[in-house]
C-alpha positions, 0 to 999 in steps of 0.5 A, spaced: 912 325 525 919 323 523 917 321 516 913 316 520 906 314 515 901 308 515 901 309 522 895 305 523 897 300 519 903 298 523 899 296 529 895 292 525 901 289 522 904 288 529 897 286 532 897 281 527 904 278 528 904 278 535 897 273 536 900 268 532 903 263 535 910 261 534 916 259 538 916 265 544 908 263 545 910 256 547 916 259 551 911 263 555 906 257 556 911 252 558 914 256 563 907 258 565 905 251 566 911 250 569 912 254 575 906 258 575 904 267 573 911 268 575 915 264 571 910 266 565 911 273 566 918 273 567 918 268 561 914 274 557 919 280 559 925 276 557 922 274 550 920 283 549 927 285 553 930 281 547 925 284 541 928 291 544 935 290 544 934 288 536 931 295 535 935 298 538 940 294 533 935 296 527 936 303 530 944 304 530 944 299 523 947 293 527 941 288 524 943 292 517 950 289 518 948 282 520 944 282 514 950 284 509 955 280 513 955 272 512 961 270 517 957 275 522 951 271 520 953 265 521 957 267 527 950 269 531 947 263 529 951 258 531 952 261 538 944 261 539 943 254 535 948 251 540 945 255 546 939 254 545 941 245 544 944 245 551 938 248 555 934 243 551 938 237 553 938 239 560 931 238 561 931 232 558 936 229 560 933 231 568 927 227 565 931 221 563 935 222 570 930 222 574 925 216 571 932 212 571 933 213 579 925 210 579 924 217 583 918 222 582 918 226 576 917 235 578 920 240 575 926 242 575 927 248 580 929 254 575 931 261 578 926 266 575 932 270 573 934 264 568 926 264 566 929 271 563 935 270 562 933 264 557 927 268 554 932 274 553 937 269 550 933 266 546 931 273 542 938 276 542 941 270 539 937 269 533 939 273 527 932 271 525 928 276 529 933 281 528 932 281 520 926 281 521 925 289 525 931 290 520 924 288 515 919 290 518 921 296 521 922 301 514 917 299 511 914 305 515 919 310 515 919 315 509 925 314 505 927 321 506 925 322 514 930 326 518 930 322 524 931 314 522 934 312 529 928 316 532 923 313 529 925 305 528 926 307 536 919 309 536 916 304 532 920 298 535 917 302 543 910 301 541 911 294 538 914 290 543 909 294 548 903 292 544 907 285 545 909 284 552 901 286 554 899 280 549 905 275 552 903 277 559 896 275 558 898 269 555 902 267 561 895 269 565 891 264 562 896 258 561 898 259 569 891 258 571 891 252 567 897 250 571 893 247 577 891 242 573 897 238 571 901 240 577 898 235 581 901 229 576 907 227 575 907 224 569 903 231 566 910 235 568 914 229 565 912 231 559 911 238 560 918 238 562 920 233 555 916 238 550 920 245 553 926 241 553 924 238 545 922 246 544 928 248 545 933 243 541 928 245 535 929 252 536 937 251 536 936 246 530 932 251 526 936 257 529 942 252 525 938 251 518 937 258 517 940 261 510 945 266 511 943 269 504 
């Protein structure tokens, strides 16, 4: 069905790629922690909404353009390293504000809409991720399948759906744990501290990452 093969070996593939943690699972551990299901859900959501605006990207050949284009490159990447740096300096800044006034330490009050917003943002802005459906996508396409488009479309569906269920039952787990360290302050200190160092070290990675 649209030159699709190996089909079996694409959802172990991504099953794979999707329990391995890495930076969007302690996004989604973080903002669970910190502001309970919800937050983590909307964190989940907004992390896949961007996965599938790169599919989307890998359909029309956008990625293929990133990849071929070193200024278009670079140009992505530095947006989203410098997005990434200023969301993490907030949060630790709020942190050094708060311990120089001598006040209780809580979380910041983040809208749920900027919990999505951030997770989609932090997708969306890599170039990485979008070399990476660029890459992984083809592999099970035939060479000669008369629907391309159709059938990265469909693949890149099925991943990020089989993505999102997992991200939602991380988000589950790590907000039930959230009880436990909502209580203490100097907990939510340094809940607050290692989202805001997450996001720094994303940015700075974003920014390292070769243009080739």
């Amino acid at each position: 069905m649209l030159g699709i093969h190996d089909f079996g070996l694409f959802i172990l593939s991504g099953l794979l790629l999707n329990v391995t943690p890495g930076p969007d699972t302690a996004y989604i551990v973080g903002r669970s922690m910190q502001m309970g299901w919800r937050g983590g859900a909307l964190a989940a959501l907004g992390i896949c909404t961007g996965c599938l605006v790169h599919v989307f990207a890998a359909a029309v050949g956008l990625s293929a353009l990133l990849a071929a284009s070193a200024r278009a490159f670079l140009a992505v990447k530095w947006l989203g390293a410098a997005y990434l740096a200023y969301i993490g300096i907030r949060l630790l800044l709020t942190h050094r504000q708060s311990s120089a006034k001598g006040v209780k330490v809580v979380s910041p009050v983040v809208p749920l809409r900027t919990v999505f917003l951030q997770g989609a943002l932090t997708n969306v802005l890599n170039p990485k991720v979008a070399l990476f459906f660029l890459a992984f996508l083809p592999q099970f396409v035939a060479a000669d399948a008369p629907q391309k488009p159709l059938a990265f479309l469909l693949l890149g569906g099925i991943f990020i759906a089989n993505s999102t269920i997992w991200c939602l039952g991380v988000a589950a787990v790590a907000a039930r744990t959230a009880r436990r360290v909502q209580s203490s302050s100097q907990a939510v200190a340094w809940l607050n501290r290692a989202i805001g160092g997450l996001f720094v070290y994303l940015g700075i990675r974003i920014a390292l990452l070769d243009a080739r």
